[in-house]
C-alpha positions in Angstrom: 5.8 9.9 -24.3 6.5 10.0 -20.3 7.4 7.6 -18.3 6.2 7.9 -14.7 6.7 5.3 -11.6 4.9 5.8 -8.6 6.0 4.3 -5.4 3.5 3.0 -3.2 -0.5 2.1 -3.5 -1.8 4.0 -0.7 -5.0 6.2 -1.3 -4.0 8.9 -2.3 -2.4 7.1 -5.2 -5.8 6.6 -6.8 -6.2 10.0 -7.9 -2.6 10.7 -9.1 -2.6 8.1 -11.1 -6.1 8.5 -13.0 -4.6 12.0 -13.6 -1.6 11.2 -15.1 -3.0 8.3 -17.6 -5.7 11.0 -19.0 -2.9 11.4 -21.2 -2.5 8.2 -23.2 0.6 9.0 -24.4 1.7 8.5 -20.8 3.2 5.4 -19.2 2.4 4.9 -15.4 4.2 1.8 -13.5 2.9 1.9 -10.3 5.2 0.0 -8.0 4.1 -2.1 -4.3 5.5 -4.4 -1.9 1.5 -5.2 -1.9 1.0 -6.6 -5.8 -2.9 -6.6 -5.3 -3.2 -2.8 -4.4 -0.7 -2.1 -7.2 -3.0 -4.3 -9.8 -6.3 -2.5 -7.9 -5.2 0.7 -9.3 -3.6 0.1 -12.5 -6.3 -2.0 -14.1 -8.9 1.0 -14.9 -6.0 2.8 -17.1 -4.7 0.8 -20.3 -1.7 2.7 -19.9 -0.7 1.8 -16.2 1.2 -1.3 -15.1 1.6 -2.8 -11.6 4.8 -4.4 -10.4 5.7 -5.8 -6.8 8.6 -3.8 -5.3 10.3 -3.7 -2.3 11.7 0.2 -2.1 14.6 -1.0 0.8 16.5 -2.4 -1.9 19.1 0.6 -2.9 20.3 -1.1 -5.9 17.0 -2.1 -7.5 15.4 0.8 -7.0 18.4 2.8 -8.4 18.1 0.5 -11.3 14.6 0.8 -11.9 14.2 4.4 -11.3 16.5 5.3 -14.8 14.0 4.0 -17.0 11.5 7.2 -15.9 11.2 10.5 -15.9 9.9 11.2 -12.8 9.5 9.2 -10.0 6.5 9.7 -7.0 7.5 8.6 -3.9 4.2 7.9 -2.3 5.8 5.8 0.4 6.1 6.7 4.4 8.1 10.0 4.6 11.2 7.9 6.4 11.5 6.3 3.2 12.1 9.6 1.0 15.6 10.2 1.3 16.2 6.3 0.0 14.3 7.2 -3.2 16.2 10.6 -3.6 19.1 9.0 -3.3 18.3 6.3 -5.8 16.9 9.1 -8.6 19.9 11.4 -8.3 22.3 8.4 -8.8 20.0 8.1 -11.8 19.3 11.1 -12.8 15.8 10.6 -12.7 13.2 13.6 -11.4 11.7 13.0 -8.3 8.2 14.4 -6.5 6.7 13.5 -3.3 4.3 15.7 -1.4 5.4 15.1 2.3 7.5 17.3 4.2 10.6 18.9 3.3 12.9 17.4 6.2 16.4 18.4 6.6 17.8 14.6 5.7 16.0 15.6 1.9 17.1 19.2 1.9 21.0 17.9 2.5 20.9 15.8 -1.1 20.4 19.5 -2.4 24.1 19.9 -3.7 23.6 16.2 -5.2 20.9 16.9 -7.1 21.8 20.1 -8.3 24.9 18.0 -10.0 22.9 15.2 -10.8 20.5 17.7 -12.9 17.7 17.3 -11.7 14.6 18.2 -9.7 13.7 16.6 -5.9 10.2 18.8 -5.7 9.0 18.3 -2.4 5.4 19.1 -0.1 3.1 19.2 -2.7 0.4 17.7 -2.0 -2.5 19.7 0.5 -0.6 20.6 3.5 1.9 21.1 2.8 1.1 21.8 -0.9 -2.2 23.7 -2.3 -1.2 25.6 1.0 2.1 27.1 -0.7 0.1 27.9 -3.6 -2.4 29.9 -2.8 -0.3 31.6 0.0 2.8 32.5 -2.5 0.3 34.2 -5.0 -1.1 36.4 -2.6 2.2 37.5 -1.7 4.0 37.8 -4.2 1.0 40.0 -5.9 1.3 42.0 -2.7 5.0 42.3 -2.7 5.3 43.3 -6.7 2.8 46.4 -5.7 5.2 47.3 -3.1 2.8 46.2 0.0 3.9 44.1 3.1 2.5 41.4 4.6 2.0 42.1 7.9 0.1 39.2 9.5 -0.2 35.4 7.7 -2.9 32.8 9.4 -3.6 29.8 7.9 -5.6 26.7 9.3 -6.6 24.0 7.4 -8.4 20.7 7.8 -9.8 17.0 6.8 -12.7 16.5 8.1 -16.1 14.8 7.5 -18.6 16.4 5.3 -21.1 18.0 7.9 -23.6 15.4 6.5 -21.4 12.6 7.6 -20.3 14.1 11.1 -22.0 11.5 12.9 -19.8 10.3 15.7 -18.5 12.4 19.5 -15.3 12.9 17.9 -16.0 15.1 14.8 -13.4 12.8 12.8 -12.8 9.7 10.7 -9.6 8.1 9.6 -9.0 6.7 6.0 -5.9 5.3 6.5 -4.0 4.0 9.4 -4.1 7.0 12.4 -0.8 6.8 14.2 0.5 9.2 11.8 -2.1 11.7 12.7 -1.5 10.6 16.4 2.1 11.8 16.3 1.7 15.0 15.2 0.5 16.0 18.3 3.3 15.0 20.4 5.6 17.9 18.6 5.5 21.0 20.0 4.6 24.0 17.8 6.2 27.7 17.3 4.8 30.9 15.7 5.1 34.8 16.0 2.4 36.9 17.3 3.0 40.6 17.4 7.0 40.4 16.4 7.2 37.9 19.4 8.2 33.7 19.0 6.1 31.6 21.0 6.5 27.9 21.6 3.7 25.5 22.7 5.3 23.0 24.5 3.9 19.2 23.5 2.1 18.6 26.6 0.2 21.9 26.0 -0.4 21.7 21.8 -4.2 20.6 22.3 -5.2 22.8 25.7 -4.2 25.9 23.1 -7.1 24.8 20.5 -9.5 28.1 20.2 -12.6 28.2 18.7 -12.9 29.6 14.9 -16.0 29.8 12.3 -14.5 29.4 8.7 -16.6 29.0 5.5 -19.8 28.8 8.0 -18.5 26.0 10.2 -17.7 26.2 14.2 -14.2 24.5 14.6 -11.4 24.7 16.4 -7.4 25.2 16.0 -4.2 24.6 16.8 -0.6 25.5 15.9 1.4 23.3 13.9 4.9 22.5 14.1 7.2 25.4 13.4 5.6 28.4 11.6 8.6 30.5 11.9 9.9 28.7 9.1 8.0 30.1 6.3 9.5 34.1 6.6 12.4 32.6 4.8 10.4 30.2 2.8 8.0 32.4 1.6 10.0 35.3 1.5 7.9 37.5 4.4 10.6 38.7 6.8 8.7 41.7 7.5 6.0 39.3 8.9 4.7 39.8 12.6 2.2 37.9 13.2 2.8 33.8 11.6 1.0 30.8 12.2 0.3 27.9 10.3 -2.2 24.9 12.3 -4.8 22.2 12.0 -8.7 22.3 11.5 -11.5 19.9 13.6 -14.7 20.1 14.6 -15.1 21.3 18.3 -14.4 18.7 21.1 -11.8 17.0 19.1 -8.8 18.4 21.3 -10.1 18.1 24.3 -10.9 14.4 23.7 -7.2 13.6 22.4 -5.7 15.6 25.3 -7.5 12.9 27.8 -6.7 10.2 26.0 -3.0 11.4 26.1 -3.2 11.7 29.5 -4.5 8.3 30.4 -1.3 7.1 28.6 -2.8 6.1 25.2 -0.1 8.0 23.1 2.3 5.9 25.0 5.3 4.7 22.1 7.7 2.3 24.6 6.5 -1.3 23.9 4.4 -2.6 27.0 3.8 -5.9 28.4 0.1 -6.7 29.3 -1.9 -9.2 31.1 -5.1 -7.6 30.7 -7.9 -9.1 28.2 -9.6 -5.9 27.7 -9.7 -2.6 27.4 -10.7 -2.1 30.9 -7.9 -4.0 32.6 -5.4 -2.3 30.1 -6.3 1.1 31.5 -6.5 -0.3 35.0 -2.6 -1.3 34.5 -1.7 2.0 33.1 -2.8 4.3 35.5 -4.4 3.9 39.2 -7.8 4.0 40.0 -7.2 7.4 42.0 -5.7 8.6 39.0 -8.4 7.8 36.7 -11.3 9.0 39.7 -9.1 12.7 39.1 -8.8 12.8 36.1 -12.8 12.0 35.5 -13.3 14.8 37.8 -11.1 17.5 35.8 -12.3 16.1 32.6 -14.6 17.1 30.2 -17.5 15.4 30.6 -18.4 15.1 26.8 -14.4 14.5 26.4 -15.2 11.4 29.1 -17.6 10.6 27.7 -16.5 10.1 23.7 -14.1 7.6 25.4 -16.9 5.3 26.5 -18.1 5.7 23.3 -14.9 4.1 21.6 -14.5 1.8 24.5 -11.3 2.6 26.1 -13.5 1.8 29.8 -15.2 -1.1 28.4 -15.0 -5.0 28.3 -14.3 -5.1 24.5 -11.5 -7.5 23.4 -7.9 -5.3 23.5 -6.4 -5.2 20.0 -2.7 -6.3 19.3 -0.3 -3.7 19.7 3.3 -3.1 21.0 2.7 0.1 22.1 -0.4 2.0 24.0 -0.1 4.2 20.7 -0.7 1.3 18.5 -3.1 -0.6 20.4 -5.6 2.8 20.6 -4.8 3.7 16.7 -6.2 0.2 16.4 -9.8 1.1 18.1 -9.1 4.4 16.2 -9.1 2.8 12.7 -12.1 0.0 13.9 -14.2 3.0 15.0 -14.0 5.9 12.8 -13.2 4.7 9.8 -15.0 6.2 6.9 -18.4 4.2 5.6 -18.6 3.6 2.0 -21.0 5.9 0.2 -19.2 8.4 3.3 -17.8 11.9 2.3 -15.1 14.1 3.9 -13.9 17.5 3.3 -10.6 19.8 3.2 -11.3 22.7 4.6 -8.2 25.4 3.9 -8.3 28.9 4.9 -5.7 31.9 4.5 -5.7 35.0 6.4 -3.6 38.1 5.3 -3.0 41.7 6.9 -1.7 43.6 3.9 0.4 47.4 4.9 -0.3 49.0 1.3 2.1 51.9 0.1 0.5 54.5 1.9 0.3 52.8 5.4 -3.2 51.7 5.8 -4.5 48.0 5.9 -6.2 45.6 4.0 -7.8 42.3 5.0 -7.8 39.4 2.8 -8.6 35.8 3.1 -8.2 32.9 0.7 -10.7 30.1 1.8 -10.6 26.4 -0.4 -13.4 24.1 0.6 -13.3 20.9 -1.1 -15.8 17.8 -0.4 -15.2 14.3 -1.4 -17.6 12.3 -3.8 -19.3 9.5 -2.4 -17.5 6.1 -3.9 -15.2 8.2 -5.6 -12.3 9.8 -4.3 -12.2 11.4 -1.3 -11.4 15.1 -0.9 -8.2 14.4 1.3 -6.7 12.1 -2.0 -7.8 14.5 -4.4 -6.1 17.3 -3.0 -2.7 15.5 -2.5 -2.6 13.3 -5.6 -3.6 15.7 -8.6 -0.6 18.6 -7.4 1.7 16.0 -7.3 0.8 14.4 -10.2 0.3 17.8 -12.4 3.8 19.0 -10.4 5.1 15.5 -12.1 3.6 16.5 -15.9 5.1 19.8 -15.8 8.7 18.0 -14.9 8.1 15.7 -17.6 7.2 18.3 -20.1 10.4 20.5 -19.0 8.0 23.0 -17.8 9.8 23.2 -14.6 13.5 23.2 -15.2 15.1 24.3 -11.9 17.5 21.8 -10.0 17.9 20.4 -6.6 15.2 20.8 -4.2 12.3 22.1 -4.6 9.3 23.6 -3.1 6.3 25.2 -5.0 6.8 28.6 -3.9 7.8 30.2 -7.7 5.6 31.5 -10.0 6.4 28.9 -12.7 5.4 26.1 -10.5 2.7 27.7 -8.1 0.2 29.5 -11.4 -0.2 27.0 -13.2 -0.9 24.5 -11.0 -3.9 26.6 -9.3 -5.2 27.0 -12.7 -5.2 23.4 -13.5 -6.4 22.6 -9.9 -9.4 25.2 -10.6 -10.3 22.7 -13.5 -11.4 19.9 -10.8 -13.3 22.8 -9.1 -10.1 22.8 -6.5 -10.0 26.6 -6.0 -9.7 29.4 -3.3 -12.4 31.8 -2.9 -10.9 36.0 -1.8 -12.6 38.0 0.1 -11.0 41.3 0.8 -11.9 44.3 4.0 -10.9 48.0 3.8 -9.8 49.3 7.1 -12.9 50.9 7.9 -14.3 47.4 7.7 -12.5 45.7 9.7 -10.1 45.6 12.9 -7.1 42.8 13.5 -9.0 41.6 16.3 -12.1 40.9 14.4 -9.8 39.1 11.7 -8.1 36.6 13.8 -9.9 36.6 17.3 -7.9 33.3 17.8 -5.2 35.1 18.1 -6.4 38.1 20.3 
């Protein structure tokens, strides 16, 4: 038997946990600061519990966390390093699919003594991403080929069906997360040269792209130059990693960035409405300009959501969280509604005796109406088939971890395949194909 706590009730939860009770042998204590959403998602499965549990408390947790195997952090990322701490103090395996960030990757020594695993970004992206990716190259490298080029954009969005509003998108979950992204600036290599985006210039870079029959558009995410050492592809000239949406959807956020909606400094407001909030923010010549430079369809999405209009303001401290508020009231997904991951990998492959080949990887997933959606499927079943293998001492390395071996990365896609998760290759001969035709959003 297993014992497994998840921490955290969220959505992508759901999935996770119905994957790791198939196994009634199993034991799955899913663990909230909100009992209800614990309780929602542990009464389908005899063999799940829900407890209330406030994951600040260092002791408790600590406490708590020996009596598992493995523990899920499922929480906000800033709250990871306080559950890493609290499973290496009890020597209790931890996975979480967010991010490996540098606070995490410092506890490495600790958990090495502690014996056991921290396995980290897998989930989607990062996740099924460093699957897929690592077993193309490390096929390519064991036949003595170099990667040359490595693109890779991927995506939730709504199902086509269910594209119904002028931003291409729809929210789940509360958007400010999503928000924030896009005030980082990005880096990747083109052609053996690093190129930064700057912040202020991450959505005027978006370029059109047609993947799996769909017109979207991309955009450079954080910093790609940190997968040559992660995925082992120093000989790598060209490397980018970025985000999938429908067309329209960066030029819409870039306006709404400039009229000082991604604002984060707490503001003091008199105004009523949405109207008067934007008149306090920025002046009316201001806002006649930046009409005029504008996309009109960009403009116009913003009537749409009501950022001009008379409609009551919502509460907020910030711009940010006052337009994630209208965010989350307008484009929320309906119920019945579907979305989709849409994940695409492009390789340049130098074979042996210097010519090319082109290869992509492409993994188009769609959620199922009043089930779960595509974006939780694809982050809670790796985690929670990452989590099995710990338990079942199929993955026996220490410290932290990302799924970039073979022992973690194969079976995993083979279990994934098994919920029809799966990529799709497609491979060109150099007389087929040119670079240029490969990635024109790079050219």
């Amino acid at each position: 038997m297993a014992k497994f706590l998840v921490l955290g009730a969220g959505l992508v939860a759901a999935p996770l946990v119905a994957y790791l009770c198939r196994r009634s042998d199993n034991k799955v204590v899913i663990a909230n600061n909100v009992l209800a959403d614990a309780e929602a998602l542990s009464t389908p499965h005899p063999n799940a519990s829900a407890e209330f549990f406030d994951v600040t408390d260092a002791a408790a947790l600590t406490k708590c966390a020996a009596e598992y195997d493995v523990v899920l952090s499922m929480v906000p990322p800033p709250f990871h390093p306080l559950v890493a701490q609290a499973c290496i103090a009890a020597k209790t395996h931890m996975v979480s699919a967010s991010y490996q960030s540098p606070e995490m990757l410092a506890l490495d020594n600790d958990a090495k003594a502690a014996g056991i695993c921290i396995l980290n970004e897998i989930g989607l992206d990062p996740g099924i991403d460093h699957l897929g990716a690592m077993q193309i190259i490390d096929e390519a490298h064991k036949g003595g080929e170099t990667i040359e080029a490595f693109v890779s954009w991927c995506g939730g969005i709504p199902a086509p069906d269910d594209n119904d509003n002028p931003f291409g998108y729809k929210f789940s979950w509360n958007p400010k997360g999503a928000i924030l992204v896009l005030l980082n600036q990005a880096d990747y290599m083109r052609a053996g040269v690093a190129i930064t985006v700057e912040a202020e210039n991450l959505m005027g870079w978006a370029c059109p792209v047609r993947i799996g029959g769909l017109d979207l558009e991309c955009y450079p995410n954080r910093n790609s130059l940190f997968y040559k050492d992660i995925y082992g592809i120093q000989e790598v000239q060209t490397l980018i990693r970025g985000t999938l949406r429908y067309p329209g959807f960066c030029q819409i956020m870039q306006l709404a960035k400039a009229l000082g909606l991604f604002g984060l400094d707490p503001v003091t407001t008199q105004a009523k409405d949405w109207r008067g909030f934007i008149g306090e923010m920025i002046s009316t010549t201001e806002l006649e300009a930046l009409k005029t430079e504008a996309k009109p369809t960009a403009w116009a999405a913003l009537e749409w959501l009501g950022v001009f209009s008379s409609e009551v303001l919502p509460d907020g401290n910030s711009p940010l969280d006052k337009f994630c508020a209208l965010l989350l009231e307008k484009l929320s997904y309906l119920d019945g509604e579907k979305d989709m991951i849409v994940l695409q990998h492009k390789f340049i492959i130098k074979k042996t005796d210097g010519t090319k080949i082109y290869k992509s990887a492409l993994l188009k997933s769609m959620g199922i109406p009043y089930g779960f959606s595509a974006m939780a499927a694809t982050v809670g079943y790796p985690a929670a088939m990452a989590a099995q293998m710990i338990a079942d001492g199929k993955i026996d390395q220490t410290g932290l971890l990302l799924p970039v071996t073979k022992n973690i990365y194969a079976p995993i896609l083979d279990m994934l395949a098994q919920e029809n998760i799966k990529f799709i290759e497609h491979i060109w001969q150099q007389d087929e194909m040119t670079d240029q035709d490969f990635i024109p959003e790079l050219c």
